[in-house]
N, C-alpha and C positions, 0 to 999 in steps of 0.2 A: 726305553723300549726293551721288552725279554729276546732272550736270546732263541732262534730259531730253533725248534727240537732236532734231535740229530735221529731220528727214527717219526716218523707221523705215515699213522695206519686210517684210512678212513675207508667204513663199510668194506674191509679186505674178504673177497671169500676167494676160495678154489671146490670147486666141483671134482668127482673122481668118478662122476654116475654114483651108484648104489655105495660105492665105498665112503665114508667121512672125508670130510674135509675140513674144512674153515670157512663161518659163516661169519660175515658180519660184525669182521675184527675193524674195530676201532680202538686206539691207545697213540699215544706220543710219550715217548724216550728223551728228558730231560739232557742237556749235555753237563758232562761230571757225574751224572747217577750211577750208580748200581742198580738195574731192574732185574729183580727175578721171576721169571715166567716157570709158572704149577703146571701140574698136571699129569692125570696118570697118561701110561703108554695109550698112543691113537688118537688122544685129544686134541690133540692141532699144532703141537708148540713144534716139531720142526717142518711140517707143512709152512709156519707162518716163517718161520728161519729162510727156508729153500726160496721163497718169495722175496722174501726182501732182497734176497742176493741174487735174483733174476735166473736161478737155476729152474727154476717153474715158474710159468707166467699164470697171473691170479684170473679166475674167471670173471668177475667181476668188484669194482672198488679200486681202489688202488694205495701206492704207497709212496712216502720221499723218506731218501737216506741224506742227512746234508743237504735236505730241500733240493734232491734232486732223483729224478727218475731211474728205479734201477735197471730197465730196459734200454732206456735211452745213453744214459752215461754209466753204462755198469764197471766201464774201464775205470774211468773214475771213483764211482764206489769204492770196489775193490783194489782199489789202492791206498784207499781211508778206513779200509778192516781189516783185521785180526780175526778169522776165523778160523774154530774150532767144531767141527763137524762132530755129529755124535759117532758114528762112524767112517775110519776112513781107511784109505787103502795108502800102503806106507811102499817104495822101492825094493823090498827085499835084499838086491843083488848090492843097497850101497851101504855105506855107513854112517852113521845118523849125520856126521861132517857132513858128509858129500851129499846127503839129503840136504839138510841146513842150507850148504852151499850153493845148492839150486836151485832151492825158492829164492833165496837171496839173489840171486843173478836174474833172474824172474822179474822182481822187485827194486831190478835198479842198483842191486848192491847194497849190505849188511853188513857193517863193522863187526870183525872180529869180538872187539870190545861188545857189541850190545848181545852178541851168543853166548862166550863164554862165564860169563856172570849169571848167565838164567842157568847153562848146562852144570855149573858147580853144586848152585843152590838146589836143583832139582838133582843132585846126587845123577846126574846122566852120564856115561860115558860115550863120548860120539866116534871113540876110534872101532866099533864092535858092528859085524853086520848086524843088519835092522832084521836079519830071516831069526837070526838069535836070541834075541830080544824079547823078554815076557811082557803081556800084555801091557803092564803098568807101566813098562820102561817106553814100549812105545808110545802112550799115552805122553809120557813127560815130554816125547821128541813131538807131539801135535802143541803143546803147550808151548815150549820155545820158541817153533814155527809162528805159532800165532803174537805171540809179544815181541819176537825179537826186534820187527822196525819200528816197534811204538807208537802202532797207529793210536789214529782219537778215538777210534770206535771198535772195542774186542765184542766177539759176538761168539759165546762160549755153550755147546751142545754138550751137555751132560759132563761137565772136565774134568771132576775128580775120580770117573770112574778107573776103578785098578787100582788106584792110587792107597797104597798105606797111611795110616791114620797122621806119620808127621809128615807126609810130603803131601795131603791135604792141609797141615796149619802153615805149609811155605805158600802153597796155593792162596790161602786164604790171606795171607802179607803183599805176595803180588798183586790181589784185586786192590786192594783196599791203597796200595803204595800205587795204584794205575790210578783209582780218582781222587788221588792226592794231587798228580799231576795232571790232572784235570782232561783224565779219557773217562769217556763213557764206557758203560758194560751192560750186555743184556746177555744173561745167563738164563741157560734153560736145565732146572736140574731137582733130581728128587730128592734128592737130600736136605730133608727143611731143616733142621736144626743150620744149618751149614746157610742157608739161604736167609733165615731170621739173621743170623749174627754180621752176614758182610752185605743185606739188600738194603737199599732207602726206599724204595717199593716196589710192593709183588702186584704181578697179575694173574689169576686164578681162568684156566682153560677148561671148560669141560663140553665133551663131544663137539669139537669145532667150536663153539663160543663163548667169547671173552665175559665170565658173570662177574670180574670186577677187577678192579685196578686202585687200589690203597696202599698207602704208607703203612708201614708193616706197625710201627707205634699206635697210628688210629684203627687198623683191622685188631690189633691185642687189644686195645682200648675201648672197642664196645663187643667184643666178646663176653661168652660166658665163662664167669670165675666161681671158684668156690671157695666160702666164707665162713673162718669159724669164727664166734665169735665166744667168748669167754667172760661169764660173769659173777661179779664178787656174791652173787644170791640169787634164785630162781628168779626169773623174769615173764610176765605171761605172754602166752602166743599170738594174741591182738593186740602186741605193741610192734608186729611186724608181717602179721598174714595179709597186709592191702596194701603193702609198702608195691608202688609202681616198679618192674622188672623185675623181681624176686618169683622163684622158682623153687619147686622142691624144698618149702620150709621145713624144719626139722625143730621141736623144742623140748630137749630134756633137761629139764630142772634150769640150770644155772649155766648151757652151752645151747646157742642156736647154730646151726648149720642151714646154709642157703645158696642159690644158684645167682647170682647176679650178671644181667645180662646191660653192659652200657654203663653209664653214671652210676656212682656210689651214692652220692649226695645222700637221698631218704632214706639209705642203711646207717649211714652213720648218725643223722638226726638221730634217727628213730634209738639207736644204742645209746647214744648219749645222754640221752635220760635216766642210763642207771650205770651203777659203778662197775666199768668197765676193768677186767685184768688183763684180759692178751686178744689180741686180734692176727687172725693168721687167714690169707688168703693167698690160695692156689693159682698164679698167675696159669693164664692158657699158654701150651704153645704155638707156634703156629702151625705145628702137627692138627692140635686138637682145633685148629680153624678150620687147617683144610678139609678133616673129614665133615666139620658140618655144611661146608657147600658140595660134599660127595656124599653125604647120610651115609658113611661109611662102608660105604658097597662100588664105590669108583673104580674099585681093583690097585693095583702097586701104582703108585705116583712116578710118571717118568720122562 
């Protein structure tokens, strides 16, 4: 028998009148995954965040966290998450300690031991007012907050933002050392290179509605790539202009260039019929995915 998903959305929306919202989210959150949720600013990804965490009740549809209600048992819930708000409001008047210390006291109490190991690695000094503090720094200090008690489920709103490029690769060791130890993560964040390297699958937001939910492997896998291919002697152009999935053929002399969209299979049949010297294809990334479910006009992904 599989394991209960630790996130299940079915037909989720919220209404806001004339403003967007979220239509029609359905998805389940493996436990142990990395989910990474797309999309540009206003498409729905922290509308659907604020819901699950019972901060806004959904208009219609609903949801279970831990197979369970997050209106009804949200005390519960939120005691089984680590979140990360895209924006938040920080104490000014304390120091990241005695911020730390308070959530921790919140939460039942925070070993020492499980702060100070995050605040090293994330270069934070917690004896410094939090008024003092540049944006990145405070970002580190929502970061710690959200790991420190090692929930099973971190639910991360945009978290490397501020963040310099190495204390994004520490960031990027903690997700990945999180579902080692077998916590879930659903990260919402524009940063795709960043989300291809540490997701096991994305789901793609646009204007309120979920248009898909794939393993980042099979979404690069029947993408479109481009193909050169290299030949010991011109080869003619009807040994590949009906080849199924091919796009934009190109045949000068002895180099075909082509769009291939899905399976290679017929591309290679069709090459191997003559004497092949180099083969070079342009993996997609899953930049160039997301713009083809936004026809590159979505606006900044956020």
């Amino acid at each position: 028998m599989s394991a209960e998903p630790v996130i299940a959305t079915t037909d989720l929306t919220k209404s806001y009148g004339r403003s967007r919202g979220i239509v029609d989210v359905t998805m389940t959150i493996e436990p142990g995954e990395v989910f990474g949720f797309l999309g540009p600013n206003g498409a729905g990804k922290t509308t659907t965040i604020r819901t699950l965490l019972d901060f806004i009740r959904p208009t219609a549809g609903g949801a279970t966290v831990f197979g369970m209600d997050p209106h009804a048992d949200s005390v519960e819930v939120h005691r089984r998450v680590g979140y990360l708000p895209g924006e938040f409001a920080l104490y000014e008047h304390m120091t990241g300690r005695d911020y730390l210390g308070f959530l921790a006291a919140l939460r039942g109490g925070v070993a020492d031991h499980q702060i100070d190991p995050l605040a090293e690695r994330l270069q934070s000094d917690l004896t410094v007012k939090i008024a003092s503090l540049s944006h990145g720094n405070k970002q580190k200090l929502g970061l710690i907050q959200a790991f420190m008690h090692r929930p099973p489920l971190l639910i991360l709103d945009e978290p490397t933002q501020g963040l310099d490029p190495i204390m994004q690769q520490v960031f990027h060791a903690m997700v990945l050392e999180a579902r080692e130890a077998g916590q879930t993560v659903f990260l919402s964040s524009h940063a795709l290179p960043e989300v291809e390297r540490m997701c096991d699958r994305v789901g793609i937001i646009r204007e309120g509605r979920l248009i898909t939910v794939e393993d980042v492997g099979a979404l690069k896998a029947r993408a479109v790539r481009v193909v050169d291919l290299h030949f010991a002697r011109p080869v003619p152009a009807e040994a590949f202009s009906s080849l199924p999935g091919l796009h934009e053929l190109e045949v000068h002399g002895d180099v075909v260039r082509c769009s291939v969209a899905g399976p290679m299979d017929a591309l290679v049949k069709a090459a191997a019929r003559f004497e092949v010297l180099d083969v070079e294809s342009h993996e997609p990334s899953l930049e160039d995915i997301f713009l083809t479910f936004y026809g590159g006009d979505g606006g900044d992904p956020g």
